[in-house]
N, C-alpha and C positions, 0 to 999 in steps of 0.2 A: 300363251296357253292358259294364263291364270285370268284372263278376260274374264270369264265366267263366273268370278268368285265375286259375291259383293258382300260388306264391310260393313255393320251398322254397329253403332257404338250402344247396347240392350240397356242399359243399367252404367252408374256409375263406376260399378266394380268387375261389368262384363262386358263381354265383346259378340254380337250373333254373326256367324261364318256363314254365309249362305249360297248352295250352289244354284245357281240358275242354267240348267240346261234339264233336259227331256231325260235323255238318257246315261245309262251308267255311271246313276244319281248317288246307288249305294255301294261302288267302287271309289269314286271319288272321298266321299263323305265317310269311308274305314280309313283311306287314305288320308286324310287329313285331319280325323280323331288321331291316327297312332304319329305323325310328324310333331305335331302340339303335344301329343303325351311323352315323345321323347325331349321335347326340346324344355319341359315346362312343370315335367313330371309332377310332383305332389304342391308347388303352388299353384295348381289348377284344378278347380272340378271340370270336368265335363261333362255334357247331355248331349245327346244326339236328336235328333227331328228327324222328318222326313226327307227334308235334303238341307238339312244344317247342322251346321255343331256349334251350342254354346258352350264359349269359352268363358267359367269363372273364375276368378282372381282370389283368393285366399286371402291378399293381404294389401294388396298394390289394385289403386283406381286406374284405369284404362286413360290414359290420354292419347294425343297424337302421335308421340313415341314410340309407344309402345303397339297402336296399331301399326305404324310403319314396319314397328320389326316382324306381327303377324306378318304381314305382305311379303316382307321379304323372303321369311321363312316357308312362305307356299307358292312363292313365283314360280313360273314356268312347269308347275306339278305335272306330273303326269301316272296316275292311279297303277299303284303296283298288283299282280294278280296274286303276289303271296300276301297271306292276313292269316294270323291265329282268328282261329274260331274254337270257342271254348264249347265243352260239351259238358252240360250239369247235371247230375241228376240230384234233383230237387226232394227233402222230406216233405209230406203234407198230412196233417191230422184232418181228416173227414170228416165235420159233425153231419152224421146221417139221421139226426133228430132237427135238423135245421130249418127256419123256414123256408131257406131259401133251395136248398136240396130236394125238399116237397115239391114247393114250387116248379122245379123243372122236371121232377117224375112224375107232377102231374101233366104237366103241358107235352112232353117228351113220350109217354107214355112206359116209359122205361123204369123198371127196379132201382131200387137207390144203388144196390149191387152191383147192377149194370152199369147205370152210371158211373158209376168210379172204376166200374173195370175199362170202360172205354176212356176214359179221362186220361189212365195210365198207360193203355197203349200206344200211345201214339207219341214222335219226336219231333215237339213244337221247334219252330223257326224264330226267332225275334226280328219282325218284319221292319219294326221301327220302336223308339220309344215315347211316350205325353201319356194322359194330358197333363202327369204329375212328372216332378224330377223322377227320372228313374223305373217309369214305369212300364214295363213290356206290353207290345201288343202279340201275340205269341200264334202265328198261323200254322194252321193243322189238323185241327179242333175237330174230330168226329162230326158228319154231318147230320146224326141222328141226335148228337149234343146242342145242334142248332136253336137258337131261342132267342126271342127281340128280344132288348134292354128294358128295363121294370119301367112300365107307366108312371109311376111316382117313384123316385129316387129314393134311396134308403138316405137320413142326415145323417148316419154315423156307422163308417165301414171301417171292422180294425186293420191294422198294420199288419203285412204281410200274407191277408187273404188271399186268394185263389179265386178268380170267378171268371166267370164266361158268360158271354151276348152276343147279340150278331154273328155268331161263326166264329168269335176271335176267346183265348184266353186269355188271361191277365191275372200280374201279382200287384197289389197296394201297397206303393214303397212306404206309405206311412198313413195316420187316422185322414181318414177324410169321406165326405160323401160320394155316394157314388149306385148307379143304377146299374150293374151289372149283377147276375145271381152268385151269389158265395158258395163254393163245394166246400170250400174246407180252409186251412191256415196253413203257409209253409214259415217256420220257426227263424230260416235263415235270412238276415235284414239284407234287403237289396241296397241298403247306402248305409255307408261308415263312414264319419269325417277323419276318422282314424288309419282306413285303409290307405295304401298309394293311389291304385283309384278306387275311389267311395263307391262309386258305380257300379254292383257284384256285374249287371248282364252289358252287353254290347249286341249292337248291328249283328246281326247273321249268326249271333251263338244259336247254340241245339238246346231244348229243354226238355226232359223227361220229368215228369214225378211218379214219386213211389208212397205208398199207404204206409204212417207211423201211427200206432197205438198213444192213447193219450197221457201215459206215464211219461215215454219218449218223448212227447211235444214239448212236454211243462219241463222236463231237464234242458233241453235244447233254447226252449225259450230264454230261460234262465241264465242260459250259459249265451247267450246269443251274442252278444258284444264281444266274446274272446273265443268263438269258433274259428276253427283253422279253415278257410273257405275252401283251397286247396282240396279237400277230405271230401267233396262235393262236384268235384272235376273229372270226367273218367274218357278217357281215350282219348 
């Protein structure tokens, strides 16, 4: 049954799990993130793909061993229909002085107001995660929010922005460049090396956000390393 599954050894200290079949890519692929999260718990990071999961090693390089015991641990799988799906709702401070929030009231033709009021209507999906560790692509996205990716890439997008392009939202698990339009900043880091899993989102979680005032951002930011994530979970 585990035919499908192939085995590349990514890195010295990781493992890429990869499904190869058409269908019931992202049944299998919860399915085989929560087996390795039980079997492997906090000496593992995980990432998910599109139809992979990589497996990193905390402490221990990947040999032939230790693939072997992957294999054995996913032999003969066959994808469970129960999986937690967390439900978040997410803080976000708005700069509505930004340029990249202009930016899409001008192209959008929409109020900055509007903007954000449709941003938070709606309860995104986490379709898959890249192109960083950890980073959601989040389907749902108002179709009046619609807008290609910026002609020229911004070099320098903070850590835990909010932005949308293509139709799709997304949060920046950390500094990096990137050409999508920024709304605004959510305070809560989507990776902890601290956590059990570092990883705040998964495959198929739900995401809301809600508008915080910029007093509330700068505490939360502050406090961001020793937020109880939990307190961000609802139903």
């Amino acid at each position: 049954m585990d035919s499908f599954i192939v085995y590349h050894r990514y890195s010295e200290n990781s493992l890429l799990v990869t499904i190869d079949i058409d269908t019931d890519v992202q049944e299998y692929r919860s399915y085989i993130t929560r087996l390795i999260n039980d079997q492997y718990g906090h000496r593992v990071v995980l990432n998910q793909g599109f139809n992979s999961v990589l497996i990193l090693w905390r402490e221990e390089s990947v040999n032939q061993t230790l693939i072997n015991e992957v294999k054995l641990l996913l032999k003969g799988i066959t994808p469970s229909p129960m999986r937690v799906i967390n439900k978040w709702k997410l803080p976000v401070y708005y700069d509505c002085l930004s340029a990249d929030i202009r930016a899409v009231s001008k192209y959008t033709n929409l109020e900055v107001d509007e903007i954000i009021r449709l941003h938070q209507q709606i309860v995104y999906s986490v379709h898959f995660m890249g192109f960083l560790p950890g980073f959601p692509y989040l389907k749902g996205l108002s179709k009046e929010l619609t807008i290609p990716r910026k002609a020229i890439p911004s070099q320098a997008v903070e850590m835990g922005s909010v932005a949308i392009a293509a139709g799709i939202c997304g949060i920046y698990p950390q500094n990096s460049p990137g050409g999508w339009y920024v709304l605004g900043n959510c305070p809560v880091p989507l990776f902890n090396r601290e956590r059990e899993q570092p990883f705040l989102l998964s495959i198929h979680d739900q995401v809301e956000f809600y508008a915080i005032d910029k007093s509330t951002f700068k505490y939360l930011k502050q406090h961001s390393s020793h937020l109880d994530i939990n307190q961000f979970i609802h139903g």
